[in-house]
N, C-alpha and C positions, 0 to 999 in steps of 0.2 A: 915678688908679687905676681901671683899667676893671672892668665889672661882668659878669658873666655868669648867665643865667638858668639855675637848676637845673632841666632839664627831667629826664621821666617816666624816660628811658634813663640817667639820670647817677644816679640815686636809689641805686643797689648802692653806691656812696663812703659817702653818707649814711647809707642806714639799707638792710641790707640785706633783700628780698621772704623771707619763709619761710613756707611751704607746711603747712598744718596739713596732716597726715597720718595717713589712717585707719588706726587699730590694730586687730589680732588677739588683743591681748592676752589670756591665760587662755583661750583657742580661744571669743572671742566676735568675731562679724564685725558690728560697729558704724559704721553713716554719720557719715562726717564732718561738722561744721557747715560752713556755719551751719544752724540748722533749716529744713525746708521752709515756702519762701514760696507761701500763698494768698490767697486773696481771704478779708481779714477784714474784719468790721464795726466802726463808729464806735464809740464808747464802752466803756465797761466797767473793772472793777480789777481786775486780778492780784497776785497774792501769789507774791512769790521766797523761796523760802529758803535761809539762806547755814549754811555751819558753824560761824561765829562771826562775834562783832560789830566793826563797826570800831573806834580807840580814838577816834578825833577827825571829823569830817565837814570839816575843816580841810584841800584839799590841799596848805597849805602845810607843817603841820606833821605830818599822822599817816602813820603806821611801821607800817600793819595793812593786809596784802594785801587785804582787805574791803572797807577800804572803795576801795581798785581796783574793786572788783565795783561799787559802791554807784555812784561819784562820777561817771564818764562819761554816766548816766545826767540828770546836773542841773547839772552842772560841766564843761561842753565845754573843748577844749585849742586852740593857734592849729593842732594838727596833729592828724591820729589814723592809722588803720589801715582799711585795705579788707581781703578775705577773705580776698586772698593777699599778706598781711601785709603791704601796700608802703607806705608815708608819704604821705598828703593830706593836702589844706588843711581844715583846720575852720576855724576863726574866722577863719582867715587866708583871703585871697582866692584864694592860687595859692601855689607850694613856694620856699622863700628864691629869693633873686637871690645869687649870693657873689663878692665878690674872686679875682680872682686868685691874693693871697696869702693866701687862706683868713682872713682876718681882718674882713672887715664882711659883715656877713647884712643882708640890705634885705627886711623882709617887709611885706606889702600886707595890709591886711585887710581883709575883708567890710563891705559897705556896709548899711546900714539894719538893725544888728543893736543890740540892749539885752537888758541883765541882766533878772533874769529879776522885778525892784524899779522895771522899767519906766524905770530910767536906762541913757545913752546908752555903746555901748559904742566903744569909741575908743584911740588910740594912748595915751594920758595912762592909761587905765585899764590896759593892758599894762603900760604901767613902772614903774607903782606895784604890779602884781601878782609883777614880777619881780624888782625890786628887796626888794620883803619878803623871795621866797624866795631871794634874793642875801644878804640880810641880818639877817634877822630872826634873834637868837640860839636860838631855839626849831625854827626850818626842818629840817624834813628832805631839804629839794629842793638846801640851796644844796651837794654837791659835783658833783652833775647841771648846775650852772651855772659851774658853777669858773672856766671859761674866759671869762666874759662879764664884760666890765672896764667897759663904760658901754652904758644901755639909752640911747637918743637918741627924744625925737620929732623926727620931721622933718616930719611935719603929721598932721592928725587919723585920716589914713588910712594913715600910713606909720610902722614903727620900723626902725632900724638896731641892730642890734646890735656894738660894736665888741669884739675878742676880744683875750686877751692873748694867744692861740697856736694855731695852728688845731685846728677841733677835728671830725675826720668825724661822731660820731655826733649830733651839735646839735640837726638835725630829730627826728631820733627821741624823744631829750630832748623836745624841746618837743609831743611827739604824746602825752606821759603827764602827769603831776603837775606836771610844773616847769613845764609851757606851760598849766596850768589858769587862767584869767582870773578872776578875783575885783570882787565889785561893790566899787568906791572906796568908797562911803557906809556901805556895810553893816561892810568893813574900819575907819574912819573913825568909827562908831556903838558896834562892838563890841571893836576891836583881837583882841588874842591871844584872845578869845571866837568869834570868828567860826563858830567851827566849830559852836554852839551854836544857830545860826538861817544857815545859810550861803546865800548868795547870790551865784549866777554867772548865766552865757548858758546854757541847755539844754531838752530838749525836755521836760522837767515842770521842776515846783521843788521846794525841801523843804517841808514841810507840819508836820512836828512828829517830834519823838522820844521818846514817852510813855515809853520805856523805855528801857534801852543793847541790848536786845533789837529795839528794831521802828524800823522807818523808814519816814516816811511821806509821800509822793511827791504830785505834784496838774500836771495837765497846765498849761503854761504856755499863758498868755495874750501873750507876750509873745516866744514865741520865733519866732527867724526863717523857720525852716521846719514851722511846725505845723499846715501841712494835711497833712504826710505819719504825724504824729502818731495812733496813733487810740485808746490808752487815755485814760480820764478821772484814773485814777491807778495806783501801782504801790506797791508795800508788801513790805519787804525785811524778810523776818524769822528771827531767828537759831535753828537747831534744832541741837545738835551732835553730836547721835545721829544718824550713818548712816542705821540703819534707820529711824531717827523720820521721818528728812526723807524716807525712800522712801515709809514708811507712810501719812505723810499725803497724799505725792502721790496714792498709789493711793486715797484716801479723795477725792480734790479735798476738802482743807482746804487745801491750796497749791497752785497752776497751775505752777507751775514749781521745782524742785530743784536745786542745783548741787552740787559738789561731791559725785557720788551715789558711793558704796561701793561698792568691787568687788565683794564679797558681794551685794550687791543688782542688780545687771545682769539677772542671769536673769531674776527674779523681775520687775523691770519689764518687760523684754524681751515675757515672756509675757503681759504685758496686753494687752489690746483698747483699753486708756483710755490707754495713754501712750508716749511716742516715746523714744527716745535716741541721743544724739549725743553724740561722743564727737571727740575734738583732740587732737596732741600738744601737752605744753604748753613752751612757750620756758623754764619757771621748771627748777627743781629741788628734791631735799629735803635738808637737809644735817644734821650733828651738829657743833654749834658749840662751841669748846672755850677756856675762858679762858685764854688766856697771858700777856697782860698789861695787861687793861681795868686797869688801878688809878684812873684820874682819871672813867672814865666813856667811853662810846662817841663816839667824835670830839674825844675833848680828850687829843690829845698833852701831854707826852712822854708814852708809855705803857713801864709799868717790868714789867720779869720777874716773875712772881707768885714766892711761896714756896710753892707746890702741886705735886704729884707728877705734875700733866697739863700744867704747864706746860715740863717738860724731854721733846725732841721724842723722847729714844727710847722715852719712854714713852707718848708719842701715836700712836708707830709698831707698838707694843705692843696697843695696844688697838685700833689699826685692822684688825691680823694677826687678832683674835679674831673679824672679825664678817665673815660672808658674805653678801652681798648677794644673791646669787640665793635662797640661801633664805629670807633676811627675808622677800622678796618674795614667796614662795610662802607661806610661813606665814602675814605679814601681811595680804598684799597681793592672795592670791588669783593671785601672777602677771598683775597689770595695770600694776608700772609697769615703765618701762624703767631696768634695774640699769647706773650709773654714775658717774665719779670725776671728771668736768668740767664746771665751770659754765656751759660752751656743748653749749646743746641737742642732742644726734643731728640734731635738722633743720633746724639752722642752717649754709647754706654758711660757715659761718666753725669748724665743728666736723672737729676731728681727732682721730683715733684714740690712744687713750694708754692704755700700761700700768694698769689700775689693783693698786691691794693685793690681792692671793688671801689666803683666809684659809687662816692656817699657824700651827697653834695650840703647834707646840715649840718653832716660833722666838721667836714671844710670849711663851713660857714666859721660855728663853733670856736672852730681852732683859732681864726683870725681875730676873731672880736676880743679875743682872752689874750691875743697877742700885744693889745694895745697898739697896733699899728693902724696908722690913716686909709684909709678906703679909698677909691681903688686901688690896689697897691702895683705901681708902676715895674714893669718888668720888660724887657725886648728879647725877643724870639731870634734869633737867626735863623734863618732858612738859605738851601741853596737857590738863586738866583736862576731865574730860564726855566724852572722845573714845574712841570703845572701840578704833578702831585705833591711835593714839597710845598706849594705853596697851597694848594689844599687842606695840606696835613696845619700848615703854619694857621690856617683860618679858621677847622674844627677848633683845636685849641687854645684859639683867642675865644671865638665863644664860648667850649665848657668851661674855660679858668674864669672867665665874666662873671660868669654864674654864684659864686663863691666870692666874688671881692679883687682880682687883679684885672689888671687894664695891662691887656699883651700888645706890644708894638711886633710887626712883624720889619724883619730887617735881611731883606733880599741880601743872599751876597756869594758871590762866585767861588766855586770851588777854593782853589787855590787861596784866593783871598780869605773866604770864611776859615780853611786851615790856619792860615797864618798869625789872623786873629785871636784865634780859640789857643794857641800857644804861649800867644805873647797875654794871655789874660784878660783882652779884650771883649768882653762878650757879657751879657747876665745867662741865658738859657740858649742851647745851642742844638740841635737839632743835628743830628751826624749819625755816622756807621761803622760797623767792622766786618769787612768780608769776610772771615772766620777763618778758622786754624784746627789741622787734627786734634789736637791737645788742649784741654781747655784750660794750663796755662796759660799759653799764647793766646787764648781771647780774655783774660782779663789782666795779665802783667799791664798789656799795653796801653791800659788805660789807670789800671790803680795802683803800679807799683810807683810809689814816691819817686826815683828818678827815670821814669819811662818820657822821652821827650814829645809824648803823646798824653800824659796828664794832664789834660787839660783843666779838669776841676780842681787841682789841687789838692788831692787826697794823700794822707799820712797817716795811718789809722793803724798806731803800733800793734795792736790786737789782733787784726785783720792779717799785717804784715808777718806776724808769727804763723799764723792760720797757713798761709800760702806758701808760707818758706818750707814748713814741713810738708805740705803737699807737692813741692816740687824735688823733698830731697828724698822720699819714699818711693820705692819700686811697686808695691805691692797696691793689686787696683785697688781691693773693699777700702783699702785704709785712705788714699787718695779718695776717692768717691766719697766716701763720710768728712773726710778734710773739706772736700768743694764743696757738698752740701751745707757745713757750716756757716762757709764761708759767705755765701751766699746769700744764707741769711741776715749775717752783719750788713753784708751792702744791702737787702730790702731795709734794713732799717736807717741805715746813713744817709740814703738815695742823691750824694754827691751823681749818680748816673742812674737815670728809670730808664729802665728797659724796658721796649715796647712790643718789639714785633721780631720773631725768625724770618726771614724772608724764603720765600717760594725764587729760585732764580729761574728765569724762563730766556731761553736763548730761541730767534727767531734764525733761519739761515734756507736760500734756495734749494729746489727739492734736486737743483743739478750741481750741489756741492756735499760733499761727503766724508770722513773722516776726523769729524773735529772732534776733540776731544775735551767735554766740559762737565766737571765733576761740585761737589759741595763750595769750593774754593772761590766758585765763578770766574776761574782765569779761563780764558777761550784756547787752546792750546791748538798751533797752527800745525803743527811738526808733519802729523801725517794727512794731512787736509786737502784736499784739490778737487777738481773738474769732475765728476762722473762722465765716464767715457761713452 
């Protein structure tokens, strides 16, 4: 079986370059990242603040966009992303070698690298990091891995991976969570704890987590490239208040801000003390709707609820009630981008599709023909602490009014709201997905029947065929016409409406420099410090 090196030109099969793109949004003309690089000095700690906390520092097993934010920071991958979104080697040495017939991946890895426990990092350590999120009943990586039927060492510097079906987006996979490397011993010391003192290859390590609020970061001694390193530490800490996290930046009680509020642009904008940048993001925001979690998220079979959101004309009912463009003006201030597809506007693999207009007689219409009781009772989850979330939760009690449902809103804390929305808890759920090069990985995670992230319960054998071939095809037009179909199926199932691409805007002091913040929204600390 001959082999062929994935070079730089072949990378669009794999994982395709997208282009973060400076927005205008709400008539603000904001630089795109990464932020401007200077000359910064040795040492120092910054403080990032996030909108919430992660649930686990585990990348094998946590389900919380945060700790994305958190974990690249200490928890390198065998792959990552450059500016203009394209697939590199981290851990690994250089981009797979693949078959012919798309079936063995031969990756090389990096020479004279160790965790960050000052153990040796090596092919043995890969396959035991991949095989957990292959297998470990708690992972939330393994339907990201689906296709990989045996991890091989082939020597301490080589793995093969053999596949059960080809699969294009793999690199990209392995450039986020799934390709996170994990120390053996520290796995081995703590098992399913790991997350509680975690240890991988990165340019600091973990230090301690006084709180589920703070994370506490400490430059490695141990990593491969830390002369290019130049904080002493970095300290992630959770504010969920918009304006808090703006407030404090403009106080420097935090060097750097993520997830800044639209509401708050100007107000930083017009400082003298602080920069912003601003990305499109790959992710989206969606309204998740139980149809038929009944076992739990990723444990098929999954059975029809006996709920009044679980029959789709009633889901098409209450999608008629709500207008996207004015949420977004109301909520949003008009920052983020209003839309019905889980592949980003700035993803070449994105197509134009009809979405729902709101039409609130047809909505009417639909319900009275439903023979259902008026108002028809439904509960919202929303994130708890969040003044836009609960914004967003209050438009869409009053447009669904409008139409016939009586929405509860039901504040609830990150972590908590996760955990509910898996165990099937929930009628309508209000959540996100930071986004992924490959617009598999922004829709496996939520619609592939065993993704431990299905939260609605979707099994949709038609859809499943759709995707399957779209992940085992190299060739873009054919892929791009797959996800265009595909797409369409889900506007019509609307198990998840899709609402809005987010505009990601990072706030950070005009005397910190270096950080590197792409479509992904991970805040990337590696080459970050002090302007001199």
């Amino acid at each position: 079986m001959s082999i062929r090196k994935l070079t730089k030109a072949s990378t669009a099969v794999i994982a395709v370059a997208v282009l973060g793109v400076t927005g205008c949004a709400g008539g603000q003309d904001i630089q795109a990242g990464p932020t401007p690089q200077q000359e910064v000095s040795k040492g120092g700690s910054i403080v990032v603040a996030m909108s919430g906390a992660p649930d686990t520092l585990d990348a094998t097993f946590t389900s919380s966009k945060h700790a994305t934010y958190v974990l690249p920071n200490f928890c390198e991958a065998l792959f990552s992303i450059n500016a203009d979104l394209e697939v590199i080697p981290q851990l690994a040495s250089e981009l797979p070698t693949i078959s012919d017939d798309g079936l063995a991946y031969t990756i090389k890895l990096g020479d004279g690298i160790k965790f960050n426990d000052g153990t040796d990092f090596d092919a043995t350590a890969v396959k035991i990091s991949l095989d957990r999120a292959k297998e470990n009943p708690l992972s939330a990586r393994a339907s990201g891995l689906k296709s990989i039927a045996e991890v091989k060492v082939v020597d301490p510097s080589t793995i093969e991976l053999t596949l059960s079906s080809p699969n294009a987006p793999l690199t990209s996979v392995l450039a986020n969570r799934e390709g996170m490397i994990l120390s053996p011993t520290q796995i081995e010391k703590l098992g399913d704890d790991f997350g509680t003192d975690p240890v991988c290859v990165g340019p600091f390590s973990f230090d301690s987590r006084p709180s589920a609020d703070r994370i506490e970061l400490k430059k490695s001694e141990f990593y491969y490239d830390k002369d290019k390193v130049n904080l002493d530490a970095v300290t992630f800490v959770t504010i969920t208040q918009p304006n808090v996290r703006s407030t404090n930046l403009l106080s420097g009680d935090v060097d750097v801000a993520n997830d800044v509020g639209p509401a708050d642009v100007a107000k930083l904008k017009s400082s003298s003390n602080v920069d912003v940048t601003q990305v499109t993001s790959l992710g989206y925001q969606l309204i998740t709707i139980n149809v038929a979690n009944s076992n739990g998220a990723g444990k098929p079979p999954y059975e029809l609820l006996d709920a009044p959101m679980a029959n789709p004309d009633i889901r098409k009912a209450f999608e008629l009630s709500l207008d996207r463009d004015a949420i977004n003006e109301v909520v949003y201030g008009g920052f983020k981008v209003p839309g019905c597809s889980p592949i980003s506007p700035s993803s070449p693999f994105f197509t134009q599709v009809e979405c729902t207009k709101q039409n609130i007689e047809e909505a009417k219409k639909i319900i009275a023909a439903s023979g259902l009781a008026t108002p028809i009772p439904v509960t919202l989850t929303v994130k708890a602490s969040d003044d836009e979330q609960a914004k967003l939760g209050t438009v869409i009690q009053s447009m669904a009014e409008k139409v016939g449902f009586n929405i509860t809103l039901k504040p609830s804390e990150s972590t908590t709201g996760g955990n509910a929305a898996i165990a099937g808890d929930f009628d309508i759920y209000a959540n996100g997905w930071s986004g992924r090069v490959d617009p598999a990985q922004n829709i496996d995670v939520f619609w592939a029947p065993k993704s431990a992230l299905n939260y609605s319960g979707v099994d949709d054998k038609e859809l499943n065929k759709v995707l399957d071939e779209a992940e085992t095809t190299s060739d873009f037009d054919t892929r791009k016409s797959l996800y265009k179909t595909a797409v369409e199926r889900m506007l019509q199932d609307r198990n998840y409406i899709v609402m809005f691409h987010d505009q990601l805007i990072l706030g950070s002091g005009k005397n910190v420099s270096g950080i590197e913040y792409y479509g992904d929204g991970v805040v990337r600390m590696k080459t970050a410090g002090f302007i001199e």
